[in-house]
C-alpha positions in Angstrom: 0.0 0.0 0.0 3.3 2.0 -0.1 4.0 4.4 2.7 0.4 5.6 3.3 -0.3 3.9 7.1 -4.1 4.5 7.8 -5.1 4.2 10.9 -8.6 3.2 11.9 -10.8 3.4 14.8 -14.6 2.1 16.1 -16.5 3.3 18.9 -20.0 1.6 20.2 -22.2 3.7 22.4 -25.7 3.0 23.2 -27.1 5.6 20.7 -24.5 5.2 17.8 -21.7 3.0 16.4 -19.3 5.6 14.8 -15.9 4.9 12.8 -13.2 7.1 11.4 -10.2 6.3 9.5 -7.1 8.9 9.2 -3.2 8.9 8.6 -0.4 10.8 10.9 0.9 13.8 9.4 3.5 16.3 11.0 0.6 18.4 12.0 -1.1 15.7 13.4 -4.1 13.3 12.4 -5.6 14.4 9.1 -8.9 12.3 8.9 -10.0 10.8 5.4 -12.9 9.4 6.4 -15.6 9.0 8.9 -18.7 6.9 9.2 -21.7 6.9 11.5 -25.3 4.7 11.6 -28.1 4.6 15.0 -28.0 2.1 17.4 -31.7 0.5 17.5 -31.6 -1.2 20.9 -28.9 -4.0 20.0 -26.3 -2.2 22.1 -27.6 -0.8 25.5 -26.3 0.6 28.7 -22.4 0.1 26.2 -23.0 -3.6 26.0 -23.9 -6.0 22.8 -27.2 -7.0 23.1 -27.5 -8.5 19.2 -24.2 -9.6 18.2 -25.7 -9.9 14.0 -26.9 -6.5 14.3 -23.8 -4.6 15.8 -21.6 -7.0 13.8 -24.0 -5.8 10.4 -24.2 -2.2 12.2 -19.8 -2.5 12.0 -19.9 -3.5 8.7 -22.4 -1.0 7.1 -19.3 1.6 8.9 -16.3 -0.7 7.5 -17.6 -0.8 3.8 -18.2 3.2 4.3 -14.5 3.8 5.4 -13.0 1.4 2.7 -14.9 3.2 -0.4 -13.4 6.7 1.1 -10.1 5.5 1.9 -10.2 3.9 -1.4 -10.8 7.0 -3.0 -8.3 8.7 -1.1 -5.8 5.7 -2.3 -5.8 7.2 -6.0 -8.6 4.1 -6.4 -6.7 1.5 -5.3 -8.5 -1.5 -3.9 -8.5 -0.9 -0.2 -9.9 -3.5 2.6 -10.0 -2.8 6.2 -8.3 -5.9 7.8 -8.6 -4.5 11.5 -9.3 -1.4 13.8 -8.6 0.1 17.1 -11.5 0.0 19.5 -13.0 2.0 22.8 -13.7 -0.2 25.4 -16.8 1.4 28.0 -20.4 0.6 29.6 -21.7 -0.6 32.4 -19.8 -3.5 33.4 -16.6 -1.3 33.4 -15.3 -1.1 37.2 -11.8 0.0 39.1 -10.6 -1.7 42.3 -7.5 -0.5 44.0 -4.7 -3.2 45.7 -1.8 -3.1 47.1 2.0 -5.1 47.4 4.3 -4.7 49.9 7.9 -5.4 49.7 10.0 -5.6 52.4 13.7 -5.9 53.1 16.4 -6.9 55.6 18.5 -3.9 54.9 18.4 -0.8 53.5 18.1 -1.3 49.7 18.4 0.9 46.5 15.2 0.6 44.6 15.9 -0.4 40.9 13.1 -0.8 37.6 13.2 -4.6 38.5 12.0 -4.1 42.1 8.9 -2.1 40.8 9.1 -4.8 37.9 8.9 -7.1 40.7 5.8 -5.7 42.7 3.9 -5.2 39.2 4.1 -8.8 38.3 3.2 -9.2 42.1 -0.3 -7.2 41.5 -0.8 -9.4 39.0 -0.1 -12.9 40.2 -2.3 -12.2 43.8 -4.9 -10.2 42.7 -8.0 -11.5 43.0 -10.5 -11.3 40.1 -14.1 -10.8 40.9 -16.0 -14.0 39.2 -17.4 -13.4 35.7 -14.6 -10.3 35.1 -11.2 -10.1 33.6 -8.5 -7.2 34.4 -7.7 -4.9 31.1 -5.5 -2.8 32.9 -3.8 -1.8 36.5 -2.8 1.8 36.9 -0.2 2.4 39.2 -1.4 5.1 41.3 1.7 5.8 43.9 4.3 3.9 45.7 5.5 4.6 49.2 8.7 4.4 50.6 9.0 3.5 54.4 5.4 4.8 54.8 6.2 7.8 52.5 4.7 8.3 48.8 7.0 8.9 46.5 5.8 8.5 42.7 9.8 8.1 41.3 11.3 5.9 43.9 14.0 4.8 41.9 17.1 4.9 43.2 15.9 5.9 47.1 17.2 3.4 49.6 14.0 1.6 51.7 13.5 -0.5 53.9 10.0 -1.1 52.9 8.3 0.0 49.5 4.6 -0.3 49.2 2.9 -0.4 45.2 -0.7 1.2 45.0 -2.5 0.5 41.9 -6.1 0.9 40.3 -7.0 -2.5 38.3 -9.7 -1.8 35.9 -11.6 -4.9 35.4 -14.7 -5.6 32.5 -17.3 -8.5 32.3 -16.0 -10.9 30.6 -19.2 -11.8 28.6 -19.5 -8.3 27.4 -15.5 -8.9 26.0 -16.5 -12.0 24.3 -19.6 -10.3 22.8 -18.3 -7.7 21.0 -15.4 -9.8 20.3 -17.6 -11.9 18.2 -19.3 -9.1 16.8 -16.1 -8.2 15.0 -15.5 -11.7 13.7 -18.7 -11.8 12.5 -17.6 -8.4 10.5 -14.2 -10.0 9.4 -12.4 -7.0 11.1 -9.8 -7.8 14.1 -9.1 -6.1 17.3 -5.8 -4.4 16.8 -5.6 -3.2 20.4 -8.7 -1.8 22.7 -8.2 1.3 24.8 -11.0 2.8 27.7 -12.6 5.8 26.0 -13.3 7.6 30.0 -9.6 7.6 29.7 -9.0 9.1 26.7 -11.6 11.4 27.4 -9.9 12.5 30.5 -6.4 12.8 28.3 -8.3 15.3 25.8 -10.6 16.9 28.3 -8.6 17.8 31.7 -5.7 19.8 31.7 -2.6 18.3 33.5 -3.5 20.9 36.6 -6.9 19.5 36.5 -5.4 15.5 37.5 -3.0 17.0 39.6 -5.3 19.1 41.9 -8.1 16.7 42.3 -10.7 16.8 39.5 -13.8 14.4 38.6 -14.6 14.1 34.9 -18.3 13.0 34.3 -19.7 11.6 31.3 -23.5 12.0 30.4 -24.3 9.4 28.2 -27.7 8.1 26.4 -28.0 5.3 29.1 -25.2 5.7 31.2 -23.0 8.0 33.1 -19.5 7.3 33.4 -17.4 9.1 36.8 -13.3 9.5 36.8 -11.9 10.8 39.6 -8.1 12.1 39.3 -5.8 13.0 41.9 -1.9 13.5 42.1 -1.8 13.1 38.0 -3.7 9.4 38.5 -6.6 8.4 37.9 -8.4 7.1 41.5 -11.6 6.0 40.9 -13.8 4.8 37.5 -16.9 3.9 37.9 -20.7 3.4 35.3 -23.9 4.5 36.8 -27.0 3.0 35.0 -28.7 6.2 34.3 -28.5 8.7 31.1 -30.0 11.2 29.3 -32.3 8.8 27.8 -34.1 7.9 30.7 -35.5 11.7 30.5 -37.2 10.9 27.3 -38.3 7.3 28.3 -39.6 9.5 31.6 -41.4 12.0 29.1 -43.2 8.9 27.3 -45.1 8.3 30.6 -47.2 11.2 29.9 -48.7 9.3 26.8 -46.7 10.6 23.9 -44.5 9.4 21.7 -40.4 8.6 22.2 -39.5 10.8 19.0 -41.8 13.8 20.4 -39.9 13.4 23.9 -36.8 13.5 22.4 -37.8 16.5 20.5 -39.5 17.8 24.0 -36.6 17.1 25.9 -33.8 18.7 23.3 -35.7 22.0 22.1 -37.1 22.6 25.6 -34.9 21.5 28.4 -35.1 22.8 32.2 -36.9 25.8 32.9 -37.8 26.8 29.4 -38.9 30.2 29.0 -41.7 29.6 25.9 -45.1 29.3 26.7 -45.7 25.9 25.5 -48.4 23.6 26.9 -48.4 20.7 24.3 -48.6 18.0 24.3 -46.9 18.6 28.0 -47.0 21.9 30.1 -43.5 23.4 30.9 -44.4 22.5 34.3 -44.3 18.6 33.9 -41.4 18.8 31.5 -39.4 20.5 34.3 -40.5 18.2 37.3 -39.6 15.1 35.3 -36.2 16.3 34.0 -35.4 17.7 37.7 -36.3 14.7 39.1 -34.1 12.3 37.0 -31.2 14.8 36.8 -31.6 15.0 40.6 -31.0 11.0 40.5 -28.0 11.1 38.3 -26.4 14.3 39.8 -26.5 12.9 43.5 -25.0 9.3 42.4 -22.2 11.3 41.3 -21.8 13.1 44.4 -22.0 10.1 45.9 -19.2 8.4 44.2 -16.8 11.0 44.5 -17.5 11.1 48.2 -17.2 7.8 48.0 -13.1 7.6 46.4 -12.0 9.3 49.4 -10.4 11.9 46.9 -10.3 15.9 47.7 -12.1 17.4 44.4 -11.3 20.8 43.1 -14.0 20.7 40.7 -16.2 18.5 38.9 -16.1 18.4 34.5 -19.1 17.6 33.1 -19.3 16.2 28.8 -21.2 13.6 26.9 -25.0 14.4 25.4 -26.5 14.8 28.7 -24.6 17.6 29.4 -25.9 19.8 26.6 -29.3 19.9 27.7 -30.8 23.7 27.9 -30.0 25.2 31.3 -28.1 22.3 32.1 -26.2 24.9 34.9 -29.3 25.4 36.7 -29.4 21.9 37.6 -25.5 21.7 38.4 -26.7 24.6 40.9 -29.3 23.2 42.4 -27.9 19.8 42.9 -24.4 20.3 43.7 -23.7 23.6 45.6 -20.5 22.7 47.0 -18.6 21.6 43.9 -17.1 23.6 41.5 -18.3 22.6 38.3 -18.0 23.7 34.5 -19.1 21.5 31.3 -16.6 20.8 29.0 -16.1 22.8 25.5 -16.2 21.3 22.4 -12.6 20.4 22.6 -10.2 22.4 19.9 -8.9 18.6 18.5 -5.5 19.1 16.7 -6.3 17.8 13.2 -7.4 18.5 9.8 -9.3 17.0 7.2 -9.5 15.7 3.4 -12.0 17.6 1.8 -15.2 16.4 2.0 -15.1 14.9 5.2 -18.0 15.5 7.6 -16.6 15.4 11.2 -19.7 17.1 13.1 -21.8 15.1 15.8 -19.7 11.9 14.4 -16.0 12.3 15.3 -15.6 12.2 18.9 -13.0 12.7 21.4 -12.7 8.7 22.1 -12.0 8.2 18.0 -9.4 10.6 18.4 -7.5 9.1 20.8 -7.9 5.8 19.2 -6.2 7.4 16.0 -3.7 9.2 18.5 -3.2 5.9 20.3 -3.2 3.5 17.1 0.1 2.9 15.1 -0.1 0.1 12.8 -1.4 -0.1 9.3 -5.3 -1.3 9.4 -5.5 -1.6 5.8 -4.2 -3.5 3.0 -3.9 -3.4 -0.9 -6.3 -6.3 -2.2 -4.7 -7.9 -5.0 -5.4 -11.7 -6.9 -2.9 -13.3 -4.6 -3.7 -11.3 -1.4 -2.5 -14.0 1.4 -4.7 -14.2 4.7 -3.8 -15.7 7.7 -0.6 -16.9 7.0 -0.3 -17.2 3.2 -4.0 -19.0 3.1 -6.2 -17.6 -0.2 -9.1 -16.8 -0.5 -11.8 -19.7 -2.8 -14.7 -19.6 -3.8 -16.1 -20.5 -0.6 -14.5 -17.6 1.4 -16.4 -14.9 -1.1 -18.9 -13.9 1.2 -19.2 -10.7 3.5 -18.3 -7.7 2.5 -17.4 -8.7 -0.8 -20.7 -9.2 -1.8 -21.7 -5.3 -1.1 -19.0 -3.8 -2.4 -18.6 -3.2 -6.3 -15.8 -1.9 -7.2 -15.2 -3.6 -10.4 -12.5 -2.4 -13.2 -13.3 -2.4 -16.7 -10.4 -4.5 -17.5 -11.9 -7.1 -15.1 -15.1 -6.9 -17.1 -13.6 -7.2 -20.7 -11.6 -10.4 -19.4 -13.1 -13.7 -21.2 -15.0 -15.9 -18.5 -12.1 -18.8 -18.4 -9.5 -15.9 -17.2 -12.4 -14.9 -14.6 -12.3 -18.4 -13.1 -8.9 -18.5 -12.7 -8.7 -15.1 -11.2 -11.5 -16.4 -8.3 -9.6 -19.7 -8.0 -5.9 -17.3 -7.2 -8.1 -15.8 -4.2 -9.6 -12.6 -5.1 -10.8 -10.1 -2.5 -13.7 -11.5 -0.5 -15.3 -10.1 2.6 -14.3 -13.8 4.7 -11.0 -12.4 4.5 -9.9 -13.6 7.8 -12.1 -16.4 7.3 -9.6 -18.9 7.9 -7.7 -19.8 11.3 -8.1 -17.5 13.9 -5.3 -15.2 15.1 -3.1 -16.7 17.7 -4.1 -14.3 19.8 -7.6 -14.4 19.7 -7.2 -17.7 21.9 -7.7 -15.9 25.3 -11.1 -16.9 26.4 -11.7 -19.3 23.9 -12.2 -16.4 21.1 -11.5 -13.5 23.3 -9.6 -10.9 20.9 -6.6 -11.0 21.1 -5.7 -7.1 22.3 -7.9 -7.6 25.6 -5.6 -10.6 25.6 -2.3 -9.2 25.5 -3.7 -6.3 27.9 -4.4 -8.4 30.5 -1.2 -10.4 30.0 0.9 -6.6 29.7 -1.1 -4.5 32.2 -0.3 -1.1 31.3 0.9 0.3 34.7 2.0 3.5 36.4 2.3 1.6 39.7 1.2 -1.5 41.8 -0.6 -2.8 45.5 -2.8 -6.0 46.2 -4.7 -6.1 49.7 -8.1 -5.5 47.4 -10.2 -2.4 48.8 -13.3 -3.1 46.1 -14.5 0.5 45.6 -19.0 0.8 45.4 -20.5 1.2 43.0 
């Protein structure tokens, strides 16, 4: 595909699945292409309820992404063989732990003791039932009873690794895993998008002075609490902007007309309209499921034991009309702001509609992504360790897209049956044997895989403390 790396990246909310595919420049991302289709119920609360419809719901965004990138290729023929993913929803969880280290003398700490109480964390830590760890955050270390975040080279008698293990259902893993086999596309590596949110969203002040990000979603809300540059809490609460509408439909009208209600009006509107709902009932039932929402995140930060500055509020939920109002009424004694459109270093090919579809989770999936997720298609394309492609793998993708040369047409029908036989382009591409790495779980992709197998740290600790949620 000659020096042209593109980069691409799928994120699955409960209200959309949304794609984008772009290349690093020396300016930063430019993005050639982005793709976007409604989620009908199959993914709710972040979690695959349908695995054929998200898996069609990824393709229908796949096939969009290859015919742009194509284009962008000088019309070469361009197939998507995997993409970065954001991992979020309800089952997403954080529990802290600790490992102690002692020693008979005074020791200089070196990478291999932290190496050491790392691979500790991970060999005692105790995994709730029905969850696997993607990740464990070091949050501080202590030396003889004193934190000390580089204690490299300090002589101890006693050093003590604190770390935040982020742990997801493991059904939920194996779900959307198979909803991207289904699709033909592999997991190149899966990264948390609250995370990434945080990395775009808060300033480095903000982590370092104590500051709680909160994410509004369609069904749920999402609370990070940062502290000392580290993230100390993550936690999902099962209520979202959507459960204003769904509250709004209680008064005998229809979802798309409290949608509309809920979006055009918001708290305390200032027109005088009565129907089909007085102003009056529109505010009680939006103040009384913000009130919900708004004082399970109090209660969470209050809950992580963390001195908060101030409180960051994003996601749709946030954007509701007099959304400040609320913040007033139900948290007086935070500091609180919503977050800005974020000013997102990157330009665009021409043509490219980015508004209401790139968000700041595909961003830092592009930022975070580095290998190629796309490949030239040629007759002797090899899958899967030099396997072609038959007649029996032409299914898929293949079969919706048409991008047919007029050379190919002209050819006589005997040369066309040899060119199938040689393994053209089919949408089964990875049809054959699975990806070694894949084999975590039985099927589990293979980034979760290597994830849990490579934490990515910043610390360590065991002695679980599970946080509530």
């Amino acid at each position: 595909m000659g020096q042209t790396n593109y980069i691409v990246a799928i994120e699955l909310s409960s209200s959309k699945v949304t794609g984008a595919a772009g290349i690093e420049t020396h300016n930063g991302i430019k993005i050639i292409a982005t793709a976007s289709t409604r989620v009908d119920g199959y993914i709710s609360k972040g979690i695959v309820r349908n695995v054929d419809k998200t898996s069609e719901a990824i393709t229908n965004i796949i096939n969009s992404l290859e015919s742009n990138i194509s284009e962008d290729a000088g019309g070469k023929d361009i197939m998507i063989k995997k993409a970065y993913v954001s991992l979020s929803g309800l089952t997403l969880r954080s529990i802290k732990s600790k490992v102690t280290k002692n020693f008979d003398n005074y020791t200089k700490i070196t990478a291999e003791v932290i190496s050491e109480l790392e691979d500790e964390n991970d060999r005692l830590f105790q995994i709730p039932e029905g969850y696997v760890k993607v990740n464990a955050i070091t949050q501080e270390y202590k030396i003889d009873g004193k934190t000390d975040r580089a204690p490299i080279g300090a002589p101890a008698m006693t050093i003590e690794g604190h770390f935040l293990n982020i742990l997801i259902k493991k059904q939920y893993l194996e779900q959307l895993n198979e909803s991207f086999a289904l699709a033909k596309v592999e997991i190149a590596d899966s990264f948390i998008a609250a995370r990434m949110d945080a990395d775009i969203i808060l300033t480095k002040d903000d982590r370092r002075n104590g500051c709680a990000l909160v994410n509004i979603g369609a069904d749920t809300t999402t609370v990070t609490v940062y502290n000392s540059d580290s993230l100390r809490k993550l936690t999902v609460i099962p209520f979202g902007s959507s459960n204003i509408t769904h509250d709004l439909c209680a008064e005998q009208i229809s979802y798309d007309q409290a949608e509309a209600i809920k979006i055009s009006r918001g708290y305390h509107s200032a027109t005088e309209e009565k129907e089909p709902i007085d102003n009056a009932t529109v505010n009680d039932i939006i103040s009384g499921r913000m009130c919900e929402i708004l004082q399970n995140v109090k209660y969470q930060i209050e809950e992580s034991g963390e001195l908060i500055n101030k409180i960051v509020f994003t996601g749709g939920g946030s954007k509701l009309k007099n959304f400040a109002l609320l913040l007033e009424e139900y948290l007086p004694d935070f500091k609180t702001s919503v977050a800005a459109e974020p000013q997102l270093a990157f330009e665009c090919r021409p043509g490219v509609n980015t508004i209401g579809v790139f968000t700041t989770a595909l961003y830092g999936l592009l930022n975070h992504g580095k290998d190629d997720c796309c490949e030239e298609m040629t007759q002797e394309t090899p899958v899967n360790g030099g396997t072609l492609f038959t007649d029996d793998d032409m299914s898929g993708r293949e079969e919706e897209k048409e991008e047919i040369t007029e050379t190919q047409k002209e050819k006589p029908q005997e040369e066309k049956k040899e060119e199938k036989s040689s393994g053209k382009k089919s949408g089964g591409k990875k049809g054959g044997k699975k990806d070694d790495k894949s084999g975590w779980f039985g099927g589990l992709f293979g980034a979760v895989g290597d994830i849990i197998k490579n934490a990515t740290r910043e610390d360590p600790e065991q002695e679980t403390e599970n946080e509530d949620e």
